[in-house]
mmCIF file of the N, C-alpha and C atoms, coordinates in Angstrom:
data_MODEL
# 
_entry.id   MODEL 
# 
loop_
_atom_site.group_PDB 
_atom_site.id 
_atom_site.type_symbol 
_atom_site.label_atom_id 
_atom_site.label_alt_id 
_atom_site.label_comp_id 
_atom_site.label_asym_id 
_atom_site.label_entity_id 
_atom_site.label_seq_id 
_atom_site.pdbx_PDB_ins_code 
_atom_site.Cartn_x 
_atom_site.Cartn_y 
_atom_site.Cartn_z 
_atom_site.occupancy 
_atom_site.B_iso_or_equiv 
_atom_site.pdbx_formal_charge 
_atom_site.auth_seq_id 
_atom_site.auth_comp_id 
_atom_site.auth_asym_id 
_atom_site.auth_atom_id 
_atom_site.pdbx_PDB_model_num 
ATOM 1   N N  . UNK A 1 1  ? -42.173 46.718  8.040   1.00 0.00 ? 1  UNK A N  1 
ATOM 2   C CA . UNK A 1 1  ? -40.770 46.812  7.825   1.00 0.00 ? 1  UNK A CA 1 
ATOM 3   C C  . UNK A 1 1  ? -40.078 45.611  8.441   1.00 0.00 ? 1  UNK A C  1 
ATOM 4   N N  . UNK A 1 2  ? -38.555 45.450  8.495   1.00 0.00 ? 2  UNK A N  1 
ATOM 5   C CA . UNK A 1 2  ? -38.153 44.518  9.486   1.00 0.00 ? 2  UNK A CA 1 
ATOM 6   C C  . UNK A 1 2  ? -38.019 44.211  10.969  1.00 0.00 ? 2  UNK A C  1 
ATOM 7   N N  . UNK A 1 3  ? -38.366 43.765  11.101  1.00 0.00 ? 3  UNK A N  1 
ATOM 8   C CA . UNK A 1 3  ? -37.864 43.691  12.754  1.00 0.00 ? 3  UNK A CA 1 
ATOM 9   C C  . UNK A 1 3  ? -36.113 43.618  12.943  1.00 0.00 ? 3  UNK A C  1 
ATOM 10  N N  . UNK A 1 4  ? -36.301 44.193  14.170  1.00 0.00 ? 4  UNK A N  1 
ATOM 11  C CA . UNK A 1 4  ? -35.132 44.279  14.254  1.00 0.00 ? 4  UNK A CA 1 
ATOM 12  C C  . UNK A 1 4  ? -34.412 42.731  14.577  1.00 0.00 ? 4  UNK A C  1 
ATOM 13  N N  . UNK A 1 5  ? -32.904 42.690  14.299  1.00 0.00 ? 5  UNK A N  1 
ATOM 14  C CA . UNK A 1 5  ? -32.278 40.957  14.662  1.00 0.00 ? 5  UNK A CA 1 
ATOM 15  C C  . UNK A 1 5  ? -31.703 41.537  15.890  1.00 0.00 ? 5  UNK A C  1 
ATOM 16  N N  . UNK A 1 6  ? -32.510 40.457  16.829  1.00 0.00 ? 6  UNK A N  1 
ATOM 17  C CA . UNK A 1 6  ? -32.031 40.320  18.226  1.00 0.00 ? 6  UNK A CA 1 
ATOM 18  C C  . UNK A 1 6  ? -30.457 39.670  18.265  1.00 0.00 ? 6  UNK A C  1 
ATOM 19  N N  . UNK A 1 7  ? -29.681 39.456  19.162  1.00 0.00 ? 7  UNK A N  1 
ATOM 20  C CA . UNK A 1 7  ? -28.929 38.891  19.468  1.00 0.00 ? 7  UNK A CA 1 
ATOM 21  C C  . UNK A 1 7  ? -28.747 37.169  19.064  1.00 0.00 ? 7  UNK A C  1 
ATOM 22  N N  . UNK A 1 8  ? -30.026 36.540  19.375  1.00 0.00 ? 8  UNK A N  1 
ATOM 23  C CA . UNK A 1 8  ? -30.228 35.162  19.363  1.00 0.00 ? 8  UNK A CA 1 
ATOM 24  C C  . UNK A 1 8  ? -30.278 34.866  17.680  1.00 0.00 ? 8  UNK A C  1 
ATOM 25  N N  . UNK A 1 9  ? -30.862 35.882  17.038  1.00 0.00 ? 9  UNK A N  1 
ATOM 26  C CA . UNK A 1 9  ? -31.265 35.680  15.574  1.00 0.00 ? 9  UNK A CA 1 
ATOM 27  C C  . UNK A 1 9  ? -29.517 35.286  14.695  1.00 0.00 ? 9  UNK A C  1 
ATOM 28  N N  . UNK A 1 10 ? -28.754 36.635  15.140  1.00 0.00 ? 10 UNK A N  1 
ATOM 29  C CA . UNK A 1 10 ? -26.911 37.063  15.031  1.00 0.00 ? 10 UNK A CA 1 
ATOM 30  C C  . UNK A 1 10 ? -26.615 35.620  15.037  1.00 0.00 ? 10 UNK A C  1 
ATOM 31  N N  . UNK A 1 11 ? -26.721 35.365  16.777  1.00 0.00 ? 11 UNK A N  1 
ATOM 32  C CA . UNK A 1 11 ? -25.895 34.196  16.851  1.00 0.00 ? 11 UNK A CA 1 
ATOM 33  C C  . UNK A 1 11 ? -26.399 32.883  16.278  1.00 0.00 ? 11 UNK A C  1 
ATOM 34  N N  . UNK A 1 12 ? -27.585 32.666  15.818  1.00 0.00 ? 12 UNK A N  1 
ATOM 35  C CA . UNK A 1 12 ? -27.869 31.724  14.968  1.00 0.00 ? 12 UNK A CA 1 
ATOM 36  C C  . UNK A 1 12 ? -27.582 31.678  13.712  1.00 0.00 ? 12 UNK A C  1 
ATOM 37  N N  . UNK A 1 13 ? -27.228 32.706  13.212  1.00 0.00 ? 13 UNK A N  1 
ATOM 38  C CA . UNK A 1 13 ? -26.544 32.449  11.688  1.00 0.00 ? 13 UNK A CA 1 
ATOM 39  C C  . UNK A 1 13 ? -25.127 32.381  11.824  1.00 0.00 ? 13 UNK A C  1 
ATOM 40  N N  . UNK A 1 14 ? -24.859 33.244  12.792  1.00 0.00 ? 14 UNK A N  1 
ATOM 41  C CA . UNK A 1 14 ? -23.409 32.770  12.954  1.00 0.00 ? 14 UNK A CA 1 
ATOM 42  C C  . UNK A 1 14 ? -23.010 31.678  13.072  1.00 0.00 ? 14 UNK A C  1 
ATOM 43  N N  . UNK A 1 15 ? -23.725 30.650  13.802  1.00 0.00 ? 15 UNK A N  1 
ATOM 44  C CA . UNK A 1 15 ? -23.262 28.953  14.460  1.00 0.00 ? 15 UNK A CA 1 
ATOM 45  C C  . UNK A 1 15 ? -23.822 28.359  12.401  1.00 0.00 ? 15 UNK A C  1 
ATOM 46  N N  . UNK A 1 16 ? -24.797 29.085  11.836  1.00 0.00 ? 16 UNK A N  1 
ATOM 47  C CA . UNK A 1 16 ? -24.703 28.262  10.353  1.00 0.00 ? 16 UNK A CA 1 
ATOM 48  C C  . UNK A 1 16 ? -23.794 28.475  9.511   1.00 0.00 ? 16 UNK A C  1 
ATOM 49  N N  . UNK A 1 17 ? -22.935 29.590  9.529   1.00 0.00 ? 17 UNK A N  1 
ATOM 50  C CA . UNK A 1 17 ? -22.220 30.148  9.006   1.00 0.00 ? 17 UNK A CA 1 
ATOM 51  C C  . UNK A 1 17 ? -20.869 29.068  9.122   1.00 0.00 ? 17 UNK A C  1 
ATOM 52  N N  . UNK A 1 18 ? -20.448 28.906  10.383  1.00 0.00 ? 18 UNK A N  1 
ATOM 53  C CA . UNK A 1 18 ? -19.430 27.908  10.659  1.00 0.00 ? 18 UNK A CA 1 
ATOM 54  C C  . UNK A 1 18 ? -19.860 26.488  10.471  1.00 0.00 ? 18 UNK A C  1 
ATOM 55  N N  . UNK A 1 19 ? -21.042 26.014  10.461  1.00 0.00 ? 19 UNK A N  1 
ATOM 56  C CA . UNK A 1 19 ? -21.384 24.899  10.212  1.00 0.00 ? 19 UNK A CA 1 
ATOM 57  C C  . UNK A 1 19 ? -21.249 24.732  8.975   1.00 0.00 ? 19 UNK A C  1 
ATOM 58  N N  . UNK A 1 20 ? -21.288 25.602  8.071   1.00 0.00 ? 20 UNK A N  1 
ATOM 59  C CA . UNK A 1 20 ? -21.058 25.864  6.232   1.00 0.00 ? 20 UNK A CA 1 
ATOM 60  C C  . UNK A 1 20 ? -19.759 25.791  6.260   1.00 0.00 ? 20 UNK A C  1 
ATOM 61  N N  . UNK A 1 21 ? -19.215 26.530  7.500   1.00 0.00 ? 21 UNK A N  1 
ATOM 62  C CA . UNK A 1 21 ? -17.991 26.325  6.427   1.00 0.00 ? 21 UNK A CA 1 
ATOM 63  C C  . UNK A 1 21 ? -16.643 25.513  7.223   1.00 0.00 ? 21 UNK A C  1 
ATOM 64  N N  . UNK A 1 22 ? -17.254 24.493  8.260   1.00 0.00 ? 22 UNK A N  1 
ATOM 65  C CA . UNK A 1 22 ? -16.958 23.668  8.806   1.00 0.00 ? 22 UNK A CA 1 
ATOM 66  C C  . UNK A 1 22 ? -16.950 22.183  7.475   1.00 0.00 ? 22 UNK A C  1 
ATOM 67  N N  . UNK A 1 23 ? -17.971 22.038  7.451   1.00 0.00 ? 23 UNK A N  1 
ATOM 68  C CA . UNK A 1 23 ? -18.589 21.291  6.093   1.00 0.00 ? 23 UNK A CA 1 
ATOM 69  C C  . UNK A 1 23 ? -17.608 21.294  5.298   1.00 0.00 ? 23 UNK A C  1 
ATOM 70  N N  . UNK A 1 24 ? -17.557 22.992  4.476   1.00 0.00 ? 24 UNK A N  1 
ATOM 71  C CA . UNK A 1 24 ? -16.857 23.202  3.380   1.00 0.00 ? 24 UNK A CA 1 
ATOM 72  C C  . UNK A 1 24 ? -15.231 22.658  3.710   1.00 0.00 ? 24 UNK A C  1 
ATOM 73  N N  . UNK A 1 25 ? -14.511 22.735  4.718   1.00 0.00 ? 25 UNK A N  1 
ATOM 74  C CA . UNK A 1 25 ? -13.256 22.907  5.022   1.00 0.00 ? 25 UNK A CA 1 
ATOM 75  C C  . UNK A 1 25 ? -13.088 21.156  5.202   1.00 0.00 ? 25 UNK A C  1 
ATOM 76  N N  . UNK A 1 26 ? -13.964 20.581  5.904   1.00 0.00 ? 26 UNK A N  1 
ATOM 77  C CA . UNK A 1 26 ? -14.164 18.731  5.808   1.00 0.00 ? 26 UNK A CA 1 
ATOM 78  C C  . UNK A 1 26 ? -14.157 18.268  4.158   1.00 0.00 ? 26 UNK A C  1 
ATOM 79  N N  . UNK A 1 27 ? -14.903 18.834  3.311   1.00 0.00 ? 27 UNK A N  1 
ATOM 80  C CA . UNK A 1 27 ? -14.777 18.370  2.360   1.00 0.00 ? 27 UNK A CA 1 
ATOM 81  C C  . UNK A 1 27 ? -13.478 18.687  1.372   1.00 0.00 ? 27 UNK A C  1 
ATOM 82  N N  . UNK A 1 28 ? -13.219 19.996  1.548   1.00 0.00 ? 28 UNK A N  1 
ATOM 83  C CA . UNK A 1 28 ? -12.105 19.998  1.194   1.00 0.00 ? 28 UNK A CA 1 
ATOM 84  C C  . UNK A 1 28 ? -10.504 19.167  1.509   1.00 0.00 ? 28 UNK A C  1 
ATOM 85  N N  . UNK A 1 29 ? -10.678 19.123  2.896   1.00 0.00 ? 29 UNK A N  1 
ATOM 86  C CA . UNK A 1 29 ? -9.621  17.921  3.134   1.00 0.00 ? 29 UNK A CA 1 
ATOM 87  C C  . UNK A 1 29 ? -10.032 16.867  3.327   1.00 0.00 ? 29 UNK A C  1 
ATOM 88  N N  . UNK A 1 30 ? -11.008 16.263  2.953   1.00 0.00 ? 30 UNK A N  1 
ATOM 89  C CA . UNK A 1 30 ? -11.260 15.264  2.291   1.00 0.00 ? 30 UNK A CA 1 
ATOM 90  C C  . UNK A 1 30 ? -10.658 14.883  0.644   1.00 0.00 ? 30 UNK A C  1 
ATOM 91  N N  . UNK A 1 31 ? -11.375 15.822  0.010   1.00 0.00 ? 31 UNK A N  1 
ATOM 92  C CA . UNK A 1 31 ? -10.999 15.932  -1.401  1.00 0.00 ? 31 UNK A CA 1 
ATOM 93  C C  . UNK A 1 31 ? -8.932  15.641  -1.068  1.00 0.00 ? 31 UNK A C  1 
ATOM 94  N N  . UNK A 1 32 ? -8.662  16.225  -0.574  1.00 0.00 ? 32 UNK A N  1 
ATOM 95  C CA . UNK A 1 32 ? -7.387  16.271  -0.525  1.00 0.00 ? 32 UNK A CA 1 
ATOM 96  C C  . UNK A 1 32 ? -6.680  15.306  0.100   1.00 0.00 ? 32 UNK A C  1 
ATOM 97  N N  . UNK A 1 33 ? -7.635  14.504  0.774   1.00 0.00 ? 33 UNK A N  1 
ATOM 98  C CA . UNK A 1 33 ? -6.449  13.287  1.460   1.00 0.00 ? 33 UNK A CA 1 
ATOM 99  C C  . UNK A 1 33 ? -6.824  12.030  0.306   1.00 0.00 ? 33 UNK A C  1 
ATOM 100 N N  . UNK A 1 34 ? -7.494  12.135  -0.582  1.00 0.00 ? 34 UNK A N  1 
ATOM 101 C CA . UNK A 1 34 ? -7.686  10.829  -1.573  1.00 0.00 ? 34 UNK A CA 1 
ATOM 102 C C  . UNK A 1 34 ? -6.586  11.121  -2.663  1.00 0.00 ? 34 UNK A C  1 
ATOM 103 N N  . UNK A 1 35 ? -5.590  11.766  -2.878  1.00 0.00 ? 35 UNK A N  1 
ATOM 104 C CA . UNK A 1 35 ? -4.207  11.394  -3.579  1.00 0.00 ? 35 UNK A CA 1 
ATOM 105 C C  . UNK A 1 35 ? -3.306  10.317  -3.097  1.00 0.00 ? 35 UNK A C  1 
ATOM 106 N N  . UNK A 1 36 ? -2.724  9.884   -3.724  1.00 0.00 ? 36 UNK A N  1 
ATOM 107 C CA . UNK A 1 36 ? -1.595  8.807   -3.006  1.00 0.00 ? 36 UNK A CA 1 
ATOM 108 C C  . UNK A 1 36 ? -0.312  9.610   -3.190  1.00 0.00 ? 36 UNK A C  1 
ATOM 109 N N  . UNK A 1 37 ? 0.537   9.343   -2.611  1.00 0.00 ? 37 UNK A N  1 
ATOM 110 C CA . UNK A 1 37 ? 2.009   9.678   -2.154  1.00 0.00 ? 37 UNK A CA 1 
ATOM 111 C C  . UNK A 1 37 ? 2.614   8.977   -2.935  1.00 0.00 ? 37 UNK A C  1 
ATOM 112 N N  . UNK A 1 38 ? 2.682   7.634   -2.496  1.00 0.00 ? 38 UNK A N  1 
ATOM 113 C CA . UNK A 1 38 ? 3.835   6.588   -3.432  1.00 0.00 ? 38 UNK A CA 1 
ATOM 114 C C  . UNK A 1 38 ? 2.959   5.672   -4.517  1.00 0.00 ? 38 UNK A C  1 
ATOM 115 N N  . UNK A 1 39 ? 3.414   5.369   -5.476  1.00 0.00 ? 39 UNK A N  1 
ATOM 116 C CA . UNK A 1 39 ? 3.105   4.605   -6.315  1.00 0.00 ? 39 UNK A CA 1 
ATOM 117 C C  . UNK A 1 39 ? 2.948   3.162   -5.886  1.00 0.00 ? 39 UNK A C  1 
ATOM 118 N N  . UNK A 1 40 ? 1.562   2.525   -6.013  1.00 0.00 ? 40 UNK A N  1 
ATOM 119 C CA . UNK A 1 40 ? 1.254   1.514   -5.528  1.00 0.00 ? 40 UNK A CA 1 
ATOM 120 C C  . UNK A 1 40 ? 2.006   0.172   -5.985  1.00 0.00 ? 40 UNK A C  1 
ATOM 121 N N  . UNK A 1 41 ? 2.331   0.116   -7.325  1.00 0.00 ? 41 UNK A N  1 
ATOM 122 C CA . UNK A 1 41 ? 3.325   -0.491  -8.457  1.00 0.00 ? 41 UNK A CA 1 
ATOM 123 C C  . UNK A 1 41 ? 4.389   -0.349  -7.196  1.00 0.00 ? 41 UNK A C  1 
ATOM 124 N N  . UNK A 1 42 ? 5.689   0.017   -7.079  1.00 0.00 ? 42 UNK A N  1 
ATOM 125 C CA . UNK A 1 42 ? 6.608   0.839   -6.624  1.00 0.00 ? 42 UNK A CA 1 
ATOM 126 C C  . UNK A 1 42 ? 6.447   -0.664  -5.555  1.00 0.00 ? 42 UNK A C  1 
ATOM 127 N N  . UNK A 1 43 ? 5.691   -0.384  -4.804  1.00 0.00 ? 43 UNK A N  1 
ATOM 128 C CA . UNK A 1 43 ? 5.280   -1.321  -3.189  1.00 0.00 ? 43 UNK A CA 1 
ATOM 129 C C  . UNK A 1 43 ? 5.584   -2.822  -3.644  1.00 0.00 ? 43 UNK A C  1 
ATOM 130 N N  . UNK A 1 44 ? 4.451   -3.134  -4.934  1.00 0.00 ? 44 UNK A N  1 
ATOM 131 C CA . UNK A 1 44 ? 4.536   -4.591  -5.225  1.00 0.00 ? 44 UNK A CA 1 
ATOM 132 C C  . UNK A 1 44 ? 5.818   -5.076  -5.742  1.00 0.00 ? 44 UNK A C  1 
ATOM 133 N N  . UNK A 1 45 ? 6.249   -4.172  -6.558  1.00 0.00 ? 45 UNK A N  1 
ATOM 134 C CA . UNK A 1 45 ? 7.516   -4.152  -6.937  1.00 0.00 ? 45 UNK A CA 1 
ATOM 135 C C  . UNK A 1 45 ? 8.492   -4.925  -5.813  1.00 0.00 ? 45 UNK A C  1 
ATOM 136 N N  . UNK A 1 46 ? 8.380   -3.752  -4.696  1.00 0.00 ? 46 UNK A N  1 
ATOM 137 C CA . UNK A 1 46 ? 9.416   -4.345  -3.721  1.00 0.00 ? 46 UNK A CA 1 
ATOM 138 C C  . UNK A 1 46 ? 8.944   -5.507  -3.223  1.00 0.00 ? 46 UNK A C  1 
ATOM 139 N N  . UNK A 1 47 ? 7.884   -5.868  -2.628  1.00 0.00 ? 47 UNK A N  1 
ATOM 140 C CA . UNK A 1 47 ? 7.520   -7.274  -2.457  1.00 0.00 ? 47 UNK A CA 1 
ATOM 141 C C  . UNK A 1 47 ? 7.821   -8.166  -2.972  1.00 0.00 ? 47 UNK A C  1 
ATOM 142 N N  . UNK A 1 48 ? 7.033   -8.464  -4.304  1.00 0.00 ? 48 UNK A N  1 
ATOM 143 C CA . UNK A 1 48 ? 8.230   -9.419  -5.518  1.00 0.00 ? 48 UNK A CA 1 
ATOM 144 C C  . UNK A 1 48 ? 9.380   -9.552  -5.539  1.00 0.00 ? 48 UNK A C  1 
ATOM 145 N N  . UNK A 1 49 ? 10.304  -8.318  -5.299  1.00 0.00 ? 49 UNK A N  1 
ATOM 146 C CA . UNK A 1 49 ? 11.653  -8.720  -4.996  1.00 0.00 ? 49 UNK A CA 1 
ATOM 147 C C  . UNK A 1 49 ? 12.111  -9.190  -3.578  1.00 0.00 ? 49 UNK A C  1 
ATOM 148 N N  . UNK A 1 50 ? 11.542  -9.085  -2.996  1.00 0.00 ? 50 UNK A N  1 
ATOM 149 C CA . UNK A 1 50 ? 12.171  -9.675  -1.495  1.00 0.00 ? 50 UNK A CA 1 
ATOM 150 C C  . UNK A 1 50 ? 11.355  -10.485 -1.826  1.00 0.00 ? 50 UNK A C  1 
ATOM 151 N N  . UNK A 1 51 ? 10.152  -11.571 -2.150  1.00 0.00 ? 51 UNK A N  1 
ATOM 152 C CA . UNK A 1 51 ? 9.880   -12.490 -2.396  1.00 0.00 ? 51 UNK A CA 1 
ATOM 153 C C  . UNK A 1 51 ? 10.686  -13.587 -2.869  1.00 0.00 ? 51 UNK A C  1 
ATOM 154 N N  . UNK A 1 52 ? 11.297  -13.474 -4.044  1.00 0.00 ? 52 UNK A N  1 
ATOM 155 C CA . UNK A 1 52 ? 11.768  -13.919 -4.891  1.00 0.00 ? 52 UNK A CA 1 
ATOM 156 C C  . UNK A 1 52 ? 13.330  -14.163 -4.400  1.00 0.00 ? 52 UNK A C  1 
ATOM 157 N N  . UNK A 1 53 ? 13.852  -13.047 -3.735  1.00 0.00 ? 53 UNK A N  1 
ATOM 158 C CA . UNK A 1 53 ? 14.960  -13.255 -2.912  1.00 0.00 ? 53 UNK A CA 1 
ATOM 159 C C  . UNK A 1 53 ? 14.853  -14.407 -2.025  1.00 0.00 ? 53 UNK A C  1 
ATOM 160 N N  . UNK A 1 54 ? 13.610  -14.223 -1.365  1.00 0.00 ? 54 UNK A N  1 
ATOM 161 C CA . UNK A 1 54 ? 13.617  -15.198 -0.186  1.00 0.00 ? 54 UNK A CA 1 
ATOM 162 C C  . UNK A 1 54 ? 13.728  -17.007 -0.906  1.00 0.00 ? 54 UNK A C  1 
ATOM 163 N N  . UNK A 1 55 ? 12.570  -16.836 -1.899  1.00 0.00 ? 55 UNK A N  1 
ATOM 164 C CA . UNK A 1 55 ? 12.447  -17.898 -2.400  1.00 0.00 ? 55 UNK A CA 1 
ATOM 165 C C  . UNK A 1 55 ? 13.710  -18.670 -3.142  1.00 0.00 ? 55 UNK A C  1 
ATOM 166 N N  . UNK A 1 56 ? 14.595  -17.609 -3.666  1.00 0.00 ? 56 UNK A N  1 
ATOM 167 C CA . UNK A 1 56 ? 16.354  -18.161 -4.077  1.00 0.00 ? 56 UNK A CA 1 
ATOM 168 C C  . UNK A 1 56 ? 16.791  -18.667 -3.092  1.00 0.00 ? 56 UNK A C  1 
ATOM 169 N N  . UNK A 1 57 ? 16.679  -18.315 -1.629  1.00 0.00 ? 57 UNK A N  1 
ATOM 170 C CA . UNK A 1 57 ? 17.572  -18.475 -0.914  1.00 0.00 ? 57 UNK A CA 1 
ATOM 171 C C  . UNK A 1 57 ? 17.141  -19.935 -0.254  1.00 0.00 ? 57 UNK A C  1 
ATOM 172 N N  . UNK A 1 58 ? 15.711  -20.461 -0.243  1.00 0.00 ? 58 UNK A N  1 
ATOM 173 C CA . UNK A 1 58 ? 15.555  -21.776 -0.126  1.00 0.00 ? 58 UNK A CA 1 
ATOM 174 C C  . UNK A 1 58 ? 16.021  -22.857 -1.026  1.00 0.00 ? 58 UNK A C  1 
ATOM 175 N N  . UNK A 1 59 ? 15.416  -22.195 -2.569  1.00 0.00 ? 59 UNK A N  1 
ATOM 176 C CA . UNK A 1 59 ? 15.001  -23.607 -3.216  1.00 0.00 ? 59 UNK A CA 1 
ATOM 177 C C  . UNK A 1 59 ? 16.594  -23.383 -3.924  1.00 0.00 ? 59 UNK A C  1 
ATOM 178 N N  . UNK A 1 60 ? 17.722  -22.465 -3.906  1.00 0.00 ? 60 UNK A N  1 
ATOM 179 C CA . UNK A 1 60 ? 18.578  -23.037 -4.831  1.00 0.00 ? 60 UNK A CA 1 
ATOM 180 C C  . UNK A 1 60 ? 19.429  -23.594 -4.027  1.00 0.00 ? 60 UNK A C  1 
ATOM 181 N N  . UNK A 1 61 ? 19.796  -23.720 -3.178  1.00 0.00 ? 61 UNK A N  1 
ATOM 182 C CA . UNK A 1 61 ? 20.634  -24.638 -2.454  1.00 0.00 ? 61 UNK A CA 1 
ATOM 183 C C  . UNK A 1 61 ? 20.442  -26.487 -2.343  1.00 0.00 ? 61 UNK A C  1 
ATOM 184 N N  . UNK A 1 62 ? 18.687  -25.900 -2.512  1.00 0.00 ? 62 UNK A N  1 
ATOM 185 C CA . UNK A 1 62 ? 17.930  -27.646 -2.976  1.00 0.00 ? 62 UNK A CA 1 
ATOM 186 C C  . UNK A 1 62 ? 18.400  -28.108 -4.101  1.00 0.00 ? 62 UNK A C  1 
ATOM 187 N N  . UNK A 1 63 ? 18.410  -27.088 -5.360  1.00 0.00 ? 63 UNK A N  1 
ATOM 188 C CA . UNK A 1 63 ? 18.212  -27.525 -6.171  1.00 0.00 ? 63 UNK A CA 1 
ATOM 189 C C  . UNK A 1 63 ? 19.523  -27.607 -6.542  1.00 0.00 ? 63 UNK A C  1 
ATOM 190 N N  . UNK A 1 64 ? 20.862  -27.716 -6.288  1.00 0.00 ? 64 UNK A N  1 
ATOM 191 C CA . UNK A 1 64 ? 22.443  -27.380 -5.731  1.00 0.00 ? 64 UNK A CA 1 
ATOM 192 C C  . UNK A 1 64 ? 22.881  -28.859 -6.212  1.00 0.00 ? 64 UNK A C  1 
ATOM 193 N N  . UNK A 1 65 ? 22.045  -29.554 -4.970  1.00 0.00 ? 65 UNK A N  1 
ATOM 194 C CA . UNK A 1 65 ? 22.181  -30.823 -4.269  1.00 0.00 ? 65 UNK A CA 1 
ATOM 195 C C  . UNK A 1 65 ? 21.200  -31.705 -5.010  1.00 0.00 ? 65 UNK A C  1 
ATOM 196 N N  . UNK A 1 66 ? 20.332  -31.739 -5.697  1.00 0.00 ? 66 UNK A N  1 
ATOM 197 C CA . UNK A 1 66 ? 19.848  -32.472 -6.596  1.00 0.00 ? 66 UNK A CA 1 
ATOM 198 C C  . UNK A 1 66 ? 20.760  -32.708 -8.237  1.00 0.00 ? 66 UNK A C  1 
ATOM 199 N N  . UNK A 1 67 ? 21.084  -31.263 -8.270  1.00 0.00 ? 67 UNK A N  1 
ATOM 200 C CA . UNK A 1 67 ? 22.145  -31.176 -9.343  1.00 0.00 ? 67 UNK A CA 1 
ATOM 201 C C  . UNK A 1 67 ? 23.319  -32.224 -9.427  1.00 0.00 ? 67 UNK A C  1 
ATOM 202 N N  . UNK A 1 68 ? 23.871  -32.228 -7.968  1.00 0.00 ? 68 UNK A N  1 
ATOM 203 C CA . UNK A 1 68 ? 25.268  -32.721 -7.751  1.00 0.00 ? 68 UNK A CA 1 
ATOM 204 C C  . UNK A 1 68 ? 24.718  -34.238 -7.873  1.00 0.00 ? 68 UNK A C  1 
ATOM 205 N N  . UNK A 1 69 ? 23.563  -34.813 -7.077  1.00 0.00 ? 69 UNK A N  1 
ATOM 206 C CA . UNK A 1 69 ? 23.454  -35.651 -6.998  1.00 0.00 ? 69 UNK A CA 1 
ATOM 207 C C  . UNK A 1 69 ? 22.904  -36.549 -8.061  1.00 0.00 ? 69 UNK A C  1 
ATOM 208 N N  . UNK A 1 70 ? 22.524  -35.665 -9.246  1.00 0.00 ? 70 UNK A N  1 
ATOM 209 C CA . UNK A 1 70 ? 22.324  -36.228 -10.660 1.00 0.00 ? 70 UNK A CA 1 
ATOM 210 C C  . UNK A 1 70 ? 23.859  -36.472 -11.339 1.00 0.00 ? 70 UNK A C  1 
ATOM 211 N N  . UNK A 1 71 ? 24.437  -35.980 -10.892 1.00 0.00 ? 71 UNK A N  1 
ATOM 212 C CA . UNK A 1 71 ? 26.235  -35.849 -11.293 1.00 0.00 ? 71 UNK A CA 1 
ATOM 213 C C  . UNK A 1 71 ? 26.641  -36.971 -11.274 1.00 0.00 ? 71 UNK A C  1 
ATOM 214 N N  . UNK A 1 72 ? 26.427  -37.250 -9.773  1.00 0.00 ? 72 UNK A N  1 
ATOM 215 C CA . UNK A 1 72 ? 27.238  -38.650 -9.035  1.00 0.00 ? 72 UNK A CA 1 
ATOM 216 C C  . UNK A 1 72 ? 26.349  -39.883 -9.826  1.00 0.00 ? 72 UNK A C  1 
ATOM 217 N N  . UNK A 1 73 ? 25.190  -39.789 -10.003 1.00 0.00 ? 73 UNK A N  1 
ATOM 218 C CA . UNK A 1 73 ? 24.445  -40.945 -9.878  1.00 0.00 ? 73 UNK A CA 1 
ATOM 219 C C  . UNK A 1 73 ? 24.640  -41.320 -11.584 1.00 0.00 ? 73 UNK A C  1 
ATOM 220 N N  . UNK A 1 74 ? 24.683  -40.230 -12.662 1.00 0.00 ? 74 UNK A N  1 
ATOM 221 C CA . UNK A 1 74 ? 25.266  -40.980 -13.724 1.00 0.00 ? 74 UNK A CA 1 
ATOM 222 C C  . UNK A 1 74 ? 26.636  -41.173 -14.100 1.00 0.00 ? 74 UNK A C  1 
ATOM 223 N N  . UNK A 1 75 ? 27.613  -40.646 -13.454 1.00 0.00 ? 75 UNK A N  1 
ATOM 224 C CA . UNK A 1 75 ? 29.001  -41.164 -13.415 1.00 0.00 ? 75 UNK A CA 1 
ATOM 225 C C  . UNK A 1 75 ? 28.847  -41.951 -12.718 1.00 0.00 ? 75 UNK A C  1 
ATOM 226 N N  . UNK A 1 76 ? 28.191  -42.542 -11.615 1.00 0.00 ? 76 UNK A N  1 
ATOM 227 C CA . UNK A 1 76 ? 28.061  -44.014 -11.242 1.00 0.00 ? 76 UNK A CA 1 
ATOM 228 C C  . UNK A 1 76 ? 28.196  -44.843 -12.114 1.00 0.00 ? 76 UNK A C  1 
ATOM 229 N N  . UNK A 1 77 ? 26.692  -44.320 -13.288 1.00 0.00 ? 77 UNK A N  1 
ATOM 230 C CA . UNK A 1 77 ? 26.614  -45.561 -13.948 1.00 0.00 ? 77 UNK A CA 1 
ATOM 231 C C  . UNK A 1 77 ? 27.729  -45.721 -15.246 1.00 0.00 ? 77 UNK A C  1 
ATOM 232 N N  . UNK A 1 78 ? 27.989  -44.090 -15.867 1.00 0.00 ? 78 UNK A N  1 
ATOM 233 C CA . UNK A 1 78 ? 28.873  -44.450 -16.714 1.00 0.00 ? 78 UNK A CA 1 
ATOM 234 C C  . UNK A 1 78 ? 30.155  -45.164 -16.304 1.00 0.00 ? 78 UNK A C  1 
ATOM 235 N N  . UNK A 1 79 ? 30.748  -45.909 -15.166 1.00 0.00 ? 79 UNK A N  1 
ATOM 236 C CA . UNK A 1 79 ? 31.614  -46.556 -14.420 1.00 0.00 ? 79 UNK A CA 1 
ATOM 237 C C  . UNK A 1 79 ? 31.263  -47.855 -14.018 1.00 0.00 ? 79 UNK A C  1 
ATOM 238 N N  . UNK A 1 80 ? 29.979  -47.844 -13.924 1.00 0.00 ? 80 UNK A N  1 
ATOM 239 C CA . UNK A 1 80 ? 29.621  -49.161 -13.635 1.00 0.00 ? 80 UNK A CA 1 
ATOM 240 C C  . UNK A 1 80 ? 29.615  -50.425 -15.012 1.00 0.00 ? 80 UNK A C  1 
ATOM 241 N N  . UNK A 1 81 ? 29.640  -49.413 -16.388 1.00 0.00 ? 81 UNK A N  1 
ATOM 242 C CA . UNK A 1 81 ? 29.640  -50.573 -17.667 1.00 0.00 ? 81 UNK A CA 1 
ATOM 243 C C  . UNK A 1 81 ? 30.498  -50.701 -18.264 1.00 0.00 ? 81 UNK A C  1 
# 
């Protein structure tokens, strides 16, 4: 017939029991932390625009003063003939 389950036998399935479903409960929030929240698009998005901001705020003031100074330099010449 069976022998009887000692104490030690109990508590050894018990510690597998939680190890199963220690496991199970890891994988599950696992499974669950691989969604994203925000749209990765969304991020680059904003980058590009503060990029692009930044980059207005250098080169058009350059390019301002190249303008003007194409201005001057052929009304120079249309004055000079």
């Amino acid at each position: 017939m069976h022998a009887p389950v000692s104490r030690t036998d109990s508590a050894m399935e018990e510690d597998t029991i939680v190890e199963k479903k220690s496991a199970a409960d890891w994988q599950e929030k696992a499974a669950g932390n691989v969604y994203m929240d925000e749209d990765p698009l969304k991020d680059e998005a904003e980058q590009e625009r503060k990029l692009v901001k930044a980059l207005d705020r250098r080169l058009l003031p350059l390019f301002c003063v190249f303008y003007f100074t194409d201005f001057l330099d052929r009304a120079n010449i249309g004055n000079a003939t």
